[in-house]
C-alpha angles and dihedrals in degrees: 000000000000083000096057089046091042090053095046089054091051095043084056095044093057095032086052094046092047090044096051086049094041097046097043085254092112132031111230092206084064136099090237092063095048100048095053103048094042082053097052098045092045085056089043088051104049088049091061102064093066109071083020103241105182100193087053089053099046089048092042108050096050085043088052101041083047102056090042082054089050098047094050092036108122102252119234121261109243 
């Protein structure tokens, strides 16, 4: 049952991340987004191992390193 929970949080936490990019609400370039959507994928992530999903996983650890690289890249001077 925690599983199930666990997983709904994640999924919001990535879908409300990619919605406030995709709609002009969240910069991407900004620490927000990129917690968000690290958060979600490392509690996607650690779901999937048990039951073991392979395609989850494959899909989960690079979300989640890619959105640890975006929130300590070095931003951009306007």
């Amino acid at each position: 049952m925690w599983g199930q929970s666990a997983s709904l949080w994640g999924a919001m936490l990535i879908l409300v991340a990619y919605a406030g990019h995709s709609m002009g609400w969240m910069n991407p370039r900004r620490a927000g987004n990129n917690i968000l959507d690290a958060v979600g994928s490392v509690i996607l992530g650690c779901v999937v191992f048990h039951p073991f999903q392979v395609g989850l996983v494959v899909t989960e650890i690079p979300w989640t390193l890619v959105c640890i690289y975006a929130f300590f890249r070095p931003q951009a001077q306007s």
